[in-house]
C-alpha positions as a LaTeX table, in Angstrom:
\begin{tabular}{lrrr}
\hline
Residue & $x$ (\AA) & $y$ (\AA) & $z$ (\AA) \\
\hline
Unk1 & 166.75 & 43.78 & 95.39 \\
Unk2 & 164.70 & 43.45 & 92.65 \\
Unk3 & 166.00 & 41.52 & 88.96 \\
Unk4 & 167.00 & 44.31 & 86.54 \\
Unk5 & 166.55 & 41.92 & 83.93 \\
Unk6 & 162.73 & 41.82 & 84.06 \\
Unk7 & 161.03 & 45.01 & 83.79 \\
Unk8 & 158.77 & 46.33 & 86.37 \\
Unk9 & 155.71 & 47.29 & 84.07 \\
Unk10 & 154.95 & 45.54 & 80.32 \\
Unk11 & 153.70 & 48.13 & 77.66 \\
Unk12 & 151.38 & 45.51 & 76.18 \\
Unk13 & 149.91 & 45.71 & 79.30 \\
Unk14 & 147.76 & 48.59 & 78.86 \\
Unk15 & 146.46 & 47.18 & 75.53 \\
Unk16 & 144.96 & 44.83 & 77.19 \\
Unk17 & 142.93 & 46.41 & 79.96 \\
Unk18 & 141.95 & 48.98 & 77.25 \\
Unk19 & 140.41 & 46.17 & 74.97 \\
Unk20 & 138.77 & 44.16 & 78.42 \\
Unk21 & 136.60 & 47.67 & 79.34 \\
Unk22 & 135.64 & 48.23 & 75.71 \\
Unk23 & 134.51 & 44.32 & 75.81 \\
Unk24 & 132.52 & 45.17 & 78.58 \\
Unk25 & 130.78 & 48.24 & 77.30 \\
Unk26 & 129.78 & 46.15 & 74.45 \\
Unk27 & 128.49 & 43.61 & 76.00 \\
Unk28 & 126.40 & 45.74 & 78.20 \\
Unk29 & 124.96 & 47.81 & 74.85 \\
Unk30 & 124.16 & 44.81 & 73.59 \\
Unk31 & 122.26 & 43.58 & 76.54 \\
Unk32 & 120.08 & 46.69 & 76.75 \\
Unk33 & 119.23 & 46.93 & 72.68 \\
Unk34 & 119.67 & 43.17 & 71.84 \\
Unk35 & 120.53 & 42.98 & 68.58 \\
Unk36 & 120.59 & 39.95 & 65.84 \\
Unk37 & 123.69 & 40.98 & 64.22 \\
Unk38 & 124.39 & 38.32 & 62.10 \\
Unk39 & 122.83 & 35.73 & 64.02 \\
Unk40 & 126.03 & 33.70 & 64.04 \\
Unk41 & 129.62 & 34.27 & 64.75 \\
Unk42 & 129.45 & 38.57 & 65.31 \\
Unk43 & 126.17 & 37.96 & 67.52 \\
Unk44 & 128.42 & 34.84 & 69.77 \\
Unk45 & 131.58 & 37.24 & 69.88 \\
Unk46 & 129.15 & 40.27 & 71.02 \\
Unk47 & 127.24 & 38.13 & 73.82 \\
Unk48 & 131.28 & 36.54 & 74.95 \\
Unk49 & 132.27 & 40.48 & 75.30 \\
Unk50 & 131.00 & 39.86 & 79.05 \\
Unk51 & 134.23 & 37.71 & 79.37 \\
Unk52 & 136.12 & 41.61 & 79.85 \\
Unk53 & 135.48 & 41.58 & 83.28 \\
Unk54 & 137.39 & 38.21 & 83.19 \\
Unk55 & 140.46 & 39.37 & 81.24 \\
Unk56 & 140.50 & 42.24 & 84.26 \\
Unk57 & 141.15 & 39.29 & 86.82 \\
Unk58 & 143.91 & 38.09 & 84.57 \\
Unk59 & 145.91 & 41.33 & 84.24 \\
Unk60 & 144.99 & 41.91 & 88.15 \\
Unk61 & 146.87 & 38.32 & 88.66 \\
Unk62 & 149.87 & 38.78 & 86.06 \\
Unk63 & 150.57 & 42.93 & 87.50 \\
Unk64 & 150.49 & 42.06 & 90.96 \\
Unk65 & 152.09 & 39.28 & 90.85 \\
Unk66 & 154.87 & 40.94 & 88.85 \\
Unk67 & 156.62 & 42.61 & 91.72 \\
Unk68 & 156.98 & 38.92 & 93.62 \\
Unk69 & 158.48 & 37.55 & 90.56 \\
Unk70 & 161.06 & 40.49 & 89.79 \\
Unk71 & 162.18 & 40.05 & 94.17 \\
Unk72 & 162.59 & 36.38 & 94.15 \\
Unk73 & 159.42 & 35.48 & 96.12 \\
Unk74 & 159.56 & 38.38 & 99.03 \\
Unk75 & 156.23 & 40.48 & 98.71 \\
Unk76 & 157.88 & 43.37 & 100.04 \\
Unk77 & 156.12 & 45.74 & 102.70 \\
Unk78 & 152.39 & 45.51 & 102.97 \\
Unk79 & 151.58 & 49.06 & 104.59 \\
Unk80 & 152.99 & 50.22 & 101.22 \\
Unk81 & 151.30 & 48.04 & 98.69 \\
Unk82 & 147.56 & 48.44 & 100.39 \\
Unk83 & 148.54 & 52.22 & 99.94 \\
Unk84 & 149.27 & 51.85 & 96.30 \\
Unk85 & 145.88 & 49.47 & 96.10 \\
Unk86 & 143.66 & 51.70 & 98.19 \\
Unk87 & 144.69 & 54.84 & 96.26 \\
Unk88 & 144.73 & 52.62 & 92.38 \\
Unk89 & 141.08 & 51.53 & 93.07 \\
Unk90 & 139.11 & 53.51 & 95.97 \\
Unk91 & 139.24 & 57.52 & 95.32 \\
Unk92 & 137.47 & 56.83 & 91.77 \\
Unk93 & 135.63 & 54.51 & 92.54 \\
Unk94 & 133.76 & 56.18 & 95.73 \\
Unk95 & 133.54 & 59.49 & 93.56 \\
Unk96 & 131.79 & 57.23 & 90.66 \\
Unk97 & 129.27 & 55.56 & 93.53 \\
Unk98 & 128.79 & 58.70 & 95.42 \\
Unk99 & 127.96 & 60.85 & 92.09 \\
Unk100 & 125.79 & 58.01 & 90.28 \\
Unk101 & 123.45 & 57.64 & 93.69 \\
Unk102 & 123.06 & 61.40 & 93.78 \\
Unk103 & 122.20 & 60.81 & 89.84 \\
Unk104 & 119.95 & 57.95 & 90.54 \\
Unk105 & 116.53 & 60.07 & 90.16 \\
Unk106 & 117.97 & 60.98 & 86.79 \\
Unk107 & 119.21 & 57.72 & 85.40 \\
Unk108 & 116.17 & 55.90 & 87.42 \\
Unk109 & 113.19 & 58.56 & 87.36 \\
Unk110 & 110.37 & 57.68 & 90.25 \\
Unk111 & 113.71 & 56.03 & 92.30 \\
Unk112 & 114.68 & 58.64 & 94.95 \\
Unk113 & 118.10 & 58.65 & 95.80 \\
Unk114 & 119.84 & 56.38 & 98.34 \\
Unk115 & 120.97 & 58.67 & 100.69 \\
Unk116 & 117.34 & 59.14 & 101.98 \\
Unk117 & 116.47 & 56.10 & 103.90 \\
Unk118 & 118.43 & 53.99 & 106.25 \\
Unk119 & 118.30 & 51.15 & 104.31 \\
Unk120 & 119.43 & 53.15 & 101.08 \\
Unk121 & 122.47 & 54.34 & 102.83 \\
Unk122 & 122.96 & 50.19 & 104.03 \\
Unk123 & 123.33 & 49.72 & 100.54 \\
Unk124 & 126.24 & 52.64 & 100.16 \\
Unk125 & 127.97 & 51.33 & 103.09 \\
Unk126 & 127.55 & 48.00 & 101.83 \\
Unk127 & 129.33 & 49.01 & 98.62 \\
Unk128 & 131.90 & 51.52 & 100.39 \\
Unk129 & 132.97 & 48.57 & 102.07 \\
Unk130 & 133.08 & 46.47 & 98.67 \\
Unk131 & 130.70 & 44.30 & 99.81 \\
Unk132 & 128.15 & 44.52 & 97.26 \\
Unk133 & 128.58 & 41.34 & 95.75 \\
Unk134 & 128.97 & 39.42 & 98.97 \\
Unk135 & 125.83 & 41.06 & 100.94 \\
Unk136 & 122.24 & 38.97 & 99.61 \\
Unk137 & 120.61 & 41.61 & 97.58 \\
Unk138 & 116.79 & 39.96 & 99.18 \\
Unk139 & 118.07 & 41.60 & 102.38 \\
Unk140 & 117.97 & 45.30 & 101.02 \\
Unk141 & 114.56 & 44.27 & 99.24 \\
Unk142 & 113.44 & 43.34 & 102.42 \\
Unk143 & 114.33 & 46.56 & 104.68 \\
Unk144 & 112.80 & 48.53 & 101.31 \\
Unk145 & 115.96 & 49.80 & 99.59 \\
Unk146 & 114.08 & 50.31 & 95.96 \\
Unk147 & 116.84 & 49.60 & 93.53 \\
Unk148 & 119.60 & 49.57 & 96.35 \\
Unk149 & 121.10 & 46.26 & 95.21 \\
Unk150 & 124.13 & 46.31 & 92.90 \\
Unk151 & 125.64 & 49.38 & 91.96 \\
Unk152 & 122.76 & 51.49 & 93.93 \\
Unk153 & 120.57 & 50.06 & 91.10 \\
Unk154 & 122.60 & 52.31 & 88.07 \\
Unk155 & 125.30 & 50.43 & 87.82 \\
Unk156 & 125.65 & 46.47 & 87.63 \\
Unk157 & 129.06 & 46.38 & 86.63 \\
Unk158 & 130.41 & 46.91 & 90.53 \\
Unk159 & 130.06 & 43.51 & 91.02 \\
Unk160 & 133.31 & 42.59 & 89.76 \\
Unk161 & 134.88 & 45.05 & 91.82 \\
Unk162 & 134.20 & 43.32 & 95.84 \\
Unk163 & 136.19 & 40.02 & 93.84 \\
Unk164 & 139.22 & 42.20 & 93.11 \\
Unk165 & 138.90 & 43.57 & 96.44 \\
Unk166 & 139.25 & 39.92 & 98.14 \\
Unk167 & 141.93 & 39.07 & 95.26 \\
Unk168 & 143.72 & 42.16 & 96.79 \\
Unk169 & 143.38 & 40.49 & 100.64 \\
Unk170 & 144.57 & 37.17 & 99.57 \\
Unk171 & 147.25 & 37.99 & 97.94 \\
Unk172 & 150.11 & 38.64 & 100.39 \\
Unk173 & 148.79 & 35.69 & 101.69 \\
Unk174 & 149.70 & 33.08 & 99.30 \\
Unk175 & 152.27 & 35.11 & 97.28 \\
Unk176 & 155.60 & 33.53 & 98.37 \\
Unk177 & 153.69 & 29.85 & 98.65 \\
Unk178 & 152.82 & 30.39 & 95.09 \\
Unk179 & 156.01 & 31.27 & 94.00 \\
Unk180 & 157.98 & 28.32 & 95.44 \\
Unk181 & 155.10 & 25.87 & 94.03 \\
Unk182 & 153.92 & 27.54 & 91.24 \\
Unk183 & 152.36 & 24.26 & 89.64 \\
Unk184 & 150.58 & 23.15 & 92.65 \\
Unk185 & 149.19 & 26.68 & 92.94 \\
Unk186 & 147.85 & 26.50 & 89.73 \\
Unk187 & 146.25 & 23.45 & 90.33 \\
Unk188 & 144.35 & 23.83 & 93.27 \\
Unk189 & 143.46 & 27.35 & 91.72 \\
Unk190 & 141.86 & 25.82 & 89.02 \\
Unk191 & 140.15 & 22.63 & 90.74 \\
Unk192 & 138.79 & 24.75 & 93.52 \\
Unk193 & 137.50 & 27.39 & 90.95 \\
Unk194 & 136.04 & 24.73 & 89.03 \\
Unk195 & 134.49 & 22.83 & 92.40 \\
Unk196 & 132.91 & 25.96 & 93.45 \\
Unk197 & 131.20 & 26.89 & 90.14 \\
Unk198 & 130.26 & 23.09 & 90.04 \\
Unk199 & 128.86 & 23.21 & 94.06 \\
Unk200 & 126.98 & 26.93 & 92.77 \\
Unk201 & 125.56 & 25.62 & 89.86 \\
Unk202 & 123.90 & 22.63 & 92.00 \\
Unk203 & 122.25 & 25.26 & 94.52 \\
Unk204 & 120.80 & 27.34 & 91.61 \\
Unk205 & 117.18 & 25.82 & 93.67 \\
Unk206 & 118.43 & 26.89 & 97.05 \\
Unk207 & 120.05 & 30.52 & 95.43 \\
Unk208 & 116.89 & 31.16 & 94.41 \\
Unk209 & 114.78 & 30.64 & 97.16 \\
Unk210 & 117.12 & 32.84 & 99.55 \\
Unk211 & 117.65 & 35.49 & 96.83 \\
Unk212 & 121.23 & 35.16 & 95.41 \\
Unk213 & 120.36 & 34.67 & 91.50 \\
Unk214 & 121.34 & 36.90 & 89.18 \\
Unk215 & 118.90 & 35.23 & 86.36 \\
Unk216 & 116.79 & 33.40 & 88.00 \\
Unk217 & 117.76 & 30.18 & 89.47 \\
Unk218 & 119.39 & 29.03 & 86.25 \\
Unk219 & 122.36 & 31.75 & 86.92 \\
Unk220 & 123.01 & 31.78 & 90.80 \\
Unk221 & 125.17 & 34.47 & 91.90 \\
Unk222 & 127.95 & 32.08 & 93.74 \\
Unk223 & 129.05 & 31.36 & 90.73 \\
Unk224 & 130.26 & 34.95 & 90.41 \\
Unk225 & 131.90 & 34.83 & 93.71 \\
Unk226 & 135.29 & 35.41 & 94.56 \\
Unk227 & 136.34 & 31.54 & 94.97 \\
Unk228 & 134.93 & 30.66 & 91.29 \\
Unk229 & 137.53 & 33.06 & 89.40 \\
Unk230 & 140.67 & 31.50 & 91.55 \\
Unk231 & 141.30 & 30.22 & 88.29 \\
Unk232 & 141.77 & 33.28 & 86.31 \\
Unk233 & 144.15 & 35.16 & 89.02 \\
Unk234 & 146.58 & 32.17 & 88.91 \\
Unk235 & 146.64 & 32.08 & 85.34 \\
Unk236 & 147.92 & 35.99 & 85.34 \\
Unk237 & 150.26 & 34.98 & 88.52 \\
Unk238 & 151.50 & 32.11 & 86.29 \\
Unk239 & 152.09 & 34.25 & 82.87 \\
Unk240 & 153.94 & 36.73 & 85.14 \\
Unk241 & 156.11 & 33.96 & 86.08 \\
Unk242 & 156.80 & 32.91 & 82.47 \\
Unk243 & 157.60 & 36.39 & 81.67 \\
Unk244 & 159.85 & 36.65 & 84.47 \\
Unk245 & 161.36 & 33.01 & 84.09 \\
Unk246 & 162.24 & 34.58 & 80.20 \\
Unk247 & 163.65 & 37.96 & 80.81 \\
Unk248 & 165.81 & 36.81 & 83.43 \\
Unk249 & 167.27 & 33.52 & 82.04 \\
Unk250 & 165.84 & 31.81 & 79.18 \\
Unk251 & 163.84 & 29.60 & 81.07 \\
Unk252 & 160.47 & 28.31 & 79.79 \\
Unk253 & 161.72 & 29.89 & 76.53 \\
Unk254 & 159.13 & 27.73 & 74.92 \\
Unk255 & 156.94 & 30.63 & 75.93 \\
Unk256 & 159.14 & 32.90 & 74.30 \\
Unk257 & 156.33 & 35.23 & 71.51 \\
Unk258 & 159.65 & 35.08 & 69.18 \\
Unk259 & 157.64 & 36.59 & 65.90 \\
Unk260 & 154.09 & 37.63 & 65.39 \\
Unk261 & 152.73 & 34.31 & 63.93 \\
Unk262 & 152.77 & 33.25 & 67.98 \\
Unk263 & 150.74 & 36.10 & 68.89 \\
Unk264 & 148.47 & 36.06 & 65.40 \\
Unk265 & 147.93 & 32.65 & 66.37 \\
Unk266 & 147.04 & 33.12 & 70.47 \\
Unk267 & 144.78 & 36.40 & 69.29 \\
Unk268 & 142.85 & 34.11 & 67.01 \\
Unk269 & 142.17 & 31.12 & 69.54 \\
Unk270 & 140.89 & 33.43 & 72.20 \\
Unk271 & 138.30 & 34.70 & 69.37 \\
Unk272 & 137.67 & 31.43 & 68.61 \\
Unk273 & 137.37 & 30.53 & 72.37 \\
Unk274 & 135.08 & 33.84 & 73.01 \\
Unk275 & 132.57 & 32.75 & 69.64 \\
Unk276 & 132.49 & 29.11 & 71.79 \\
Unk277 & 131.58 & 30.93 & 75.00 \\
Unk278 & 128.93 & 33.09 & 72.94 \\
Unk279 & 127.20 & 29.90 & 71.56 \\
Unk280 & 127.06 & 27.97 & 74.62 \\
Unk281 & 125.13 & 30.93 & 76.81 \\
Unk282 & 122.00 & 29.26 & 76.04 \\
Unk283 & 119.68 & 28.70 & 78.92 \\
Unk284 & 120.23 & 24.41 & 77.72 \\
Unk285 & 123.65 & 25.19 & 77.48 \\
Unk286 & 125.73 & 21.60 & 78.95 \\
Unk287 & 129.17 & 21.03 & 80.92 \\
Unk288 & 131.54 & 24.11 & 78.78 \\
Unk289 & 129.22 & 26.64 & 79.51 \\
Unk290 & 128.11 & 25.81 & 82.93 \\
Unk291 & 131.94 & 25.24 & 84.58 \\
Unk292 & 134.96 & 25.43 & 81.89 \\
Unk293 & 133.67 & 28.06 & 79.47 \\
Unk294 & 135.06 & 31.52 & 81.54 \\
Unk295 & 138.12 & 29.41 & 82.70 \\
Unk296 & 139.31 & 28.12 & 79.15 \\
Unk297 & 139.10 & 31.51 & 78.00 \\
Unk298 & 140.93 & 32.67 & 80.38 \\
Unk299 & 143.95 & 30.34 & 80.21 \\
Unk300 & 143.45 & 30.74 & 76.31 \\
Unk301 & 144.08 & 35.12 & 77.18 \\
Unk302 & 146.33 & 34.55 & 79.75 \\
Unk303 & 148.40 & 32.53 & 77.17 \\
Unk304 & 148.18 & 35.54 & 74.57 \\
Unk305 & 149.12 & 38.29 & 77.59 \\
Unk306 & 151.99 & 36.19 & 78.41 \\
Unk307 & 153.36 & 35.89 & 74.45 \\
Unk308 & 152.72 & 39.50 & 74.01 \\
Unk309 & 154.76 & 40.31 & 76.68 \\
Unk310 & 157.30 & 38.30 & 75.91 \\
Unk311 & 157.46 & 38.60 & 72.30 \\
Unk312 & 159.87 & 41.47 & 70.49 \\
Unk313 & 158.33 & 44.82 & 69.86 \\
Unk314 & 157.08 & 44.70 & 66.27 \\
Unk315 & 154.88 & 42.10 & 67.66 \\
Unk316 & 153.75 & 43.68 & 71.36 \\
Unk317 & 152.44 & 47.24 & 68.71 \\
Unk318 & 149.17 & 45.70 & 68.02 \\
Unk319 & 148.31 & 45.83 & 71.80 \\
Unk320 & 151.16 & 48.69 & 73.18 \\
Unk321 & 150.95 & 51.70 & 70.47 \\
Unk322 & 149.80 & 55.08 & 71.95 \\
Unk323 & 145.94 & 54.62 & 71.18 \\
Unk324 & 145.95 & 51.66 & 73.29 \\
Unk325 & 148.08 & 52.77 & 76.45 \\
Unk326 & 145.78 & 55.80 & 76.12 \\
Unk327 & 143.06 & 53.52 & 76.45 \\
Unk328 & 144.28 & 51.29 & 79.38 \\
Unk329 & 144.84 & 54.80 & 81.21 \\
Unk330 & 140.72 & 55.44 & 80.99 \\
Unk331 & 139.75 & 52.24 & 81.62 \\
Unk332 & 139.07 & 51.81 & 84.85 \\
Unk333 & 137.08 & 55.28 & 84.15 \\
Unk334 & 135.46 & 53.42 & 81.44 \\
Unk335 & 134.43 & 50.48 & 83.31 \\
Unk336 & 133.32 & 53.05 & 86.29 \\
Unk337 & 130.74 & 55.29 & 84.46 \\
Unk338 & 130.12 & 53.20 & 80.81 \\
Unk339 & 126.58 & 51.80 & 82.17 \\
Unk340 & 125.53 & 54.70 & 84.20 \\
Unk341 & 125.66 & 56.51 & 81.10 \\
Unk342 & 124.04 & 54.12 & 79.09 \\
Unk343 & 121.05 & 54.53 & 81.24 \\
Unk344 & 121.04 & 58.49 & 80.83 \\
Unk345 & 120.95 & 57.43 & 77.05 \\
Unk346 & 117.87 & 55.18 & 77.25 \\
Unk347 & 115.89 & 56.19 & 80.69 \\
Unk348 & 116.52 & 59.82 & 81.15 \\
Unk349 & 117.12 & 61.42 & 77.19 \\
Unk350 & 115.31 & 58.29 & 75.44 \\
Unk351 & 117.66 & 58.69 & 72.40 \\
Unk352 & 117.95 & 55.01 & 72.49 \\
Unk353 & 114.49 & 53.06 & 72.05 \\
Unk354 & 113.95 & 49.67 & 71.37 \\
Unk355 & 116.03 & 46.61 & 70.00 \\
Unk356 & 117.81 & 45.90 & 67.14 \\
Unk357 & 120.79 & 46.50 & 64.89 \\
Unk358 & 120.23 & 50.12 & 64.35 \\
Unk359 & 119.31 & 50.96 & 68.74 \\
Unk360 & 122.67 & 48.71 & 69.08 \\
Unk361 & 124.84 & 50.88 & 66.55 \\
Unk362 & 123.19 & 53.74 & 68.04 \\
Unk363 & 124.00 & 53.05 & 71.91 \\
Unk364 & 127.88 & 52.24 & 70.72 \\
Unk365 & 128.27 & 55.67 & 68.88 \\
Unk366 & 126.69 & 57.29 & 71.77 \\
Unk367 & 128.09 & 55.69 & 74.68 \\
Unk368 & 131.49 & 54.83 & 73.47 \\
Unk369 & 133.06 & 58.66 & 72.76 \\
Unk370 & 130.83 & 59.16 & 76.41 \\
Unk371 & 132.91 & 56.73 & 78.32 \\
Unk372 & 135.92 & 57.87 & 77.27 \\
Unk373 & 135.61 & 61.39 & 78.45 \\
Unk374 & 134.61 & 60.05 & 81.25 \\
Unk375 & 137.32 & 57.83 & 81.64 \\
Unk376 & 139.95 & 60.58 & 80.93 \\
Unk377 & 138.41 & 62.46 & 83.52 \\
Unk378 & 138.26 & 60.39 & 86.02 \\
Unk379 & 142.11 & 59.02 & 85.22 \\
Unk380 & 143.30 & 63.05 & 85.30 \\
Unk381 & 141.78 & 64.69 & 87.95 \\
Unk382 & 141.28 & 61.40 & 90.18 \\
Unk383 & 143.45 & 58.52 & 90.14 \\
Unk384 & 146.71 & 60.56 & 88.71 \\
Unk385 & 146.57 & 62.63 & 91.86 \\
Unk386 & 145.80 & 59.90 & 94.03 \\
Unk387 & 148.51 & 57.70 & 92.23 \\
Unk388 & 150.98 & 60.27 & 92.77 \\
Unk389 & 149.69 & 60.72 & 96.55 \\
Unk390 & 150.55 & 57.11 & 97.55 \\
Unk391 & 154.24 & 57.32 & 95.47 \\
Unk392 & 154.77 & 60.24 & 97.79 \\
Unk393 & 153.67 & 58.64 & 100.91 \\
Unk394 & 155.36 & 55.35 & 100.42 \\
Unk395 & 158.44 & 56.49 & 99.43 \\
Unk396 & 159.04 & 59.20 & 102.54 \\
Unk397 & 160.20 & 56.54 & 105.16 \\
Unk398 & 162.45 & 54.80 & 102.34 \\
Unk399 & 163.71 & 58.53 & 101.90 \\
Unk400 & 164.22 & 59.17 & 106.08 \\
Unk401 & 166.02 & 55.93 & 106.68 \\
Unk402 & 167.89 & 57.02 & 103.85 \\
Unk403 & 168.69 & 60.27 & 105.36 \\
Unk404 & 169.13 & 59.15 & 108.52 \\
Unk405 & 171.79 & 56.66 & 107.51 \\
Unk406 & 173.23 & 59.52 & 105.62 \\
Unk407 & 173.93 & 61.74 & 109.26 \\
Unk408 & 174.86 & 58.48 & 111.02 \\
Unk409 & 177.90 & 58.01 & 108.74 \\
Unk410 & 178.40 & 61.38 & 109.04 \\
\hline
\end{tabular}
């Protein structure tokens, strides 16, 4: 039975995967038009707005945790929670891929589409399966797929999606370890992120040579791997476990957000932390940037998720008001179609030329209002029905033992 005294889903919640996808579509504006900014602090916060896709692996880690937590440890069925998983992530997503390759000649012009050579439809299978970031992209270069890396070519941002996939795997796996150890959990979470980004960063040579860089050899693409953001899951599984630990008893009450000066305070050390991360993405960059810079902003978010949710309500409405639940319901829309349309911006309509301030304030008014139709779309007429789908289907054999019991007594 689960603890009544911890609720099952934190308003603040939503807040926060609204904010990560608009992080992300900034980032990737800014990475198309470039702009100076102010050439300090705005320009370092802008180029950290990558770090999005890390606050995602966070909230993945403190939500599906949650349910452990709130049953003492038992993960519950599995048939039921790959249900809720499959039917959360995989209806919009496919309808995104599927659409965007069909779109590819558009967003792309001279690419034909993928569905017209074998190795183009490797690629879709590749990324049906959500291997995309786990398949060498030299391999699809070398059977001819033109653009048929990640995303089909139109959409980069599917990287992060084969990690959550694997998160998904691993987690009924370790769940009920992690709760009975939670600090030796966290530990090896964080050294073995840290080894593996550390191990990555030395084959940035060898990455190169068999085609695994994302940059060049200075950015390898192991680093991005599911193994080097171990880290930022057990943070999330950790803050889900302070939240629990002070809804149901007091404990760790330390942790307790009891006014808004805690969360005022958390808010402006993760800026701070994301202007560090900014700065230190030079190519020269040293030991933060290379291994600890993603990870100490995410303990540094996880801390401020974990506050927020904890803290009273006055001081959760900065991050669980109606704007942004409303956005947290688009996002994963948002993060699905922001970059494809971005590219119908610059490569097919050419409204957005060039670099600068002005292409950069002109790609956010465009693409911004974009994304969120996009994302309401895709949220109504996709993952609310396929939501509602899985409630149905996993609660019909809790509703015929029910019934069954029901006759027996009878």
């Amino acid at each position: 039975m689960a603890s009544s005294a911890i609720p099952p889903h934190v308003p603040s919640i939503d807040g926060f995967r609204g904010i990560a996808a608009l992080l992300v579509l900034l980032f990737h504006c800014w990475t198309i038009t470039d702009p100076r900014l102010d050439g300090a602090l705005l320009r370092a916060f802008t180029a950290a707005a990558e770090l999005g896709v890390d606050f995602f692996f966070v909230i993945s880690g403190f939500v599906l945790f949650l349910p452990v937590v709130r049953h003492e440890g038992r993960f519950g069925a599995i048939g039921g929670y790959a249900l809720r998983r499959f039917a959360r992530i995989v209806p919009a997503y496919y309808v995104a891929l599927l659409a965007q390759g069909a779109a590819r000649p558009l967003l792309r012009p001279g690419w034909p589409t993928p569905f017209t050579s074998v190795a183009g439809l490797g690629a879709v299978a590749v990324h049906l399966l959500f291997l995309q970031h786990e398949v060498p992209q030299w391999l699809f270069r070398q059977l001819g797929a033109e653009g048929g890396g990640m995303g089909l070519g139109v959409n980069g941002a599917l990287w992060s999606l084969s990690v959550e996939a694997i998160f998904y795997v691993v987690l009924p796996l370790v769940a009920a370890r992690y709760f009975r150890r939670p600090a030796l959990g966290l530990a090896l979470a964080v050294a073995a992120a840290l080894a593996w980004r550390l191990l990555a960063w030395r084959l940035g040579p060898l990455a190169s040579a068999v085609g695994v860089a994302a940059r060049g050899a200075e950015t390898p693409r192991l680093v991005g791997q599911f193994p080097g953001y171990l880290a930022h899951f057990a943070f999330g599984m950790t803050g889900a476990l302070a939240y629990g630990a002070v809804c149901r008893d007091g404990r760790w009450s330390w942790f307790r957000g009891g006014d808004r000066t805690s969360v005022v305070v958390a808010s402006v050390a993760l800026i701070a932390a994301m202007i560090a991360r900014g700065e230190a993405r030079s190519p020269g960059a040293g030991f933060y940037a290379r291994y600890l810079g993603d990870v100490v902003v995410g303990l540094v978010f996880a801390s401020l998720l974990t506050l927020t949710a904890t803290a009273p309500g006055r001081a959760q409405w900065p991050f669980s008001h109606r704007l942004c639940r409303w956005l947290g319901d688009v996002s994963y829309g948002v993060f699905l179609w922001h970059f494809p349309i971005l590219l119908f911006f610059t490569h097919t309509l050419r409204w957005i030329s060039g670099s600068g301030d002005g292409a950069f304030a002109l790609a956010l008014l465009l693409v911004t209002p974009s994304s969120l139709l996009f994302g309401w779309l895709s949220h109504r007429f996709v993952e609310q029905p396929a939501i509602a789908w899985a409630r149905r289907r996993s609660q019909a054999p809790e509703a015929a033992v029910i019934e069954q019991l029901r006759r027996h007594r009878c």
